[in-house]
C-alpha angles and dihedrals in degrees: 000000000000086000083052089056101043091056085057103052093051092051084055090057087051094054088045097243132137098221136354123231108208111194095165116112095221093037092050095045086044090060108030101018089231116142111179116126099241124049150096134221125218117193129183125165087276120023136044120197130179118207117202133151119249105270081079109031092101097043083047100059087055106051102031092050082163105057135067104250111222117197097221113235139178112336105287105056078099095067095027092060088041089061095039092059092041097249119174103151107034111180118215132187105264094191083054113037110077117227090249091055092046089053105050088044085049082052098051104046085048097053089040089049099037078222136041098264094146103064113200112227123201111231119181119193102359099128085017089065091042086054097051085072114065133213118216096258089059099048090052092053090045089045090054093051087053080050093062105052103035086067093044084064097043087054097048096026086079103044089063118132135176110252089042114122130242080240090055107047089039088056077047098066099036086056098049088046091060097041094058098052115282127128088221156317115304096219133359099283123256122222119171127181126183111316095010090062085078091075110072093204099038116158111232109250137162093303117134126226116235134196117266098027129109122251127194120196119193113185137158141186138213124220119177088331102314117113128215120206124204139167131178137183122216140180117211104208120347114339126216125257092254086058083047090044096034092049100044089055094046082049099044086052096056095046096049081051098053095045100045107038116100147180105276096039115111112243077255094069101041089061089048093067088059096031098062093046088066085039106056079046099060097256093106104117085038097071096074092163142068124274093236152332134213122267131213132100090358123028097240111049131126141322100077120210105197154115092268094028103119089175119130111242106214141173124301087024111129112199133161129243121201123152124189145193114204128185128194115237089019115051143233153285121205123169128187148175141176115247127183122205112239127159089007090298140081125273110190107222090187121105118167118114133271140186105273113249107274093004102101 
């Protein structure tokens, strides 16, 4: 962790703040490796502490082996340790702190202080930007989650039968995640059949799934922390000419993507190469979401991959792409896959199977 940490701290000195309080899980876990549920980091130039109560002090010193651990007592050990460490300027992440929490740590740095001498500073992507770039042992962790539950598909995927359930199907593949090895699901399953296709986000429910409509199945798993992201588009019996238009240029749209995105790009570009495929097909108004979204100890994080996303892909970024055409009334087809930069292009690490273009 400690390159982790030095990465940080430069970036402090870049926002122009003394320390850095990270009260994010993920962030938290990202920097110390600690992963336990309660806890906060404190980070200066030259010190990293990480505060918990004592259900985790013990758990702490193991896995933070480069932070100071602090057992948290009474309500002032926050601006104790700040002045301690000399703070006047502490950064804190202003897309994770909630107001109610800002404000009672504003309070108490004030009434400690009789005056507000520790400023708080809003910070916003500091650790989030560090994470988008992965280090080997990380890749090998998030491959293994695609592992998982490319091979859970690939499992259910072939017990599916007309007159099962969204529910069903949906218990199916969580099962099949944990049995092969994850801690989890990354994210609630999706399972959509026919209509309810249409809604990218639909909750499985007691829908059953007919010949001859389409079904879309969007799944994850999580392995040590790292989340996979999957979704397939199938087709139970013979489907109708508007599923075999409607995939292959959902499937035409991913590939030219694939193949076309590269490192230097922002995350806006890349969705245009997709983007304009569905377009240039009259599906234009029917692709309301984002191409894609990085992937890593949660299973949205940057990069973004989308039409107003002016980050800079670069090397060693996994990110998913997974366009999609939804019509009301019909149904859907999204199909996605994780790719990771390298060399400037994209290497699929997805393997799970699809329906071949223009094979359906």
């Amino acid at each position: 962790m400690t390159a982790r940490l030095d990465k940080i701290r430069a970036r402090l000195e870049q926002a122009g703040v003394d320390a850095l309080i990270v009260s994010s899980d993920e962030n938290r876990r990202y920097l110390s490796g600690f992963n336990g549920t309660a806890g906060l980091l404190v980070i200066t130039l030259k010190d990293a502490v990480l505060a918990t109560d004592f259900r985790y002090v013990e758990q702490a010193g193991q896995q933070a082996p480069d932070f100071r651990v602090l057992r948290t007592m009474g309500a002032d050990w926050l601006t104790d340790l700040l002045k301690e460490l000399g703070v006047q300027r502490l950064g804190f992440e202003s897309q994770q702190m909630t107001v109610a929490t800002h404000e009672r740590l504003l309070k108490a740095l004030t009434e400690s202080s009789g005056s507000p001498a520790i400023s708080m500073v809003a910070t916003s992507g500091l650790v989030e930007d560090l994470r988008s770039v992965k280090d080997e042992t990380e890749m090998a962790l998030l491959t293994r989650a695609i592992e998982i539950s490319d091979k859970a598909f690939e499992e259910v995927s072939k017990t599916i039968q007309a007159g099962q359930t969204e529910k069903e199907i949906a218990w199916k593949l969580e099962k099949a995640v944990r049995e092969l090895g994850a801690e989890a699901i990354s994210f609630d399953t999706i399972v959509a059949t026919g209509p309810n296709a249409a809604l990218p986000h639909h909750r499985p429910d007691d829908s059953i799934v007919r010949e001859g409509q389409t079904l879309i199945m969007d799944m994850g798993a999580r392995y040590q922390g790292y989340c996979s992201d999957l979704s397939r588009t199938i087709c139970l019996g013979q489907p109708d000419d508007t599923f075999r238009k409607v995939y292959d240029t959902v499937l035409g749209a991913q590939l030219t993507a694939i193949a076309t995105v590269e490192r230097g790009m922002t995350g806006g570009d890349a969705d245009g190469l997709a983007r304009t495929v569905i377009e240039e097909a009259g599906y234009g108004k029917n692709f309301g979401h984002s191409l894609g979204h990085g992937v890593g100890l949660e299973v949205h994080e940057h990069p973004g991959v989308g039409p107003n996303s002016p980050g800079v892909l670069e090397d060693g970024m996994p990110f998913t792409i997974e366009p999609g055409i939804y019509i009301s009334g019909w149904g859907g087809v999204r199909i996605e896959d994780v790719v990771v930069l390298e060399n400037g292009r994209a290497r699929v690490i997805s393997k799970a199977p699809k329906l071949d273009r223009m094979g359906v």
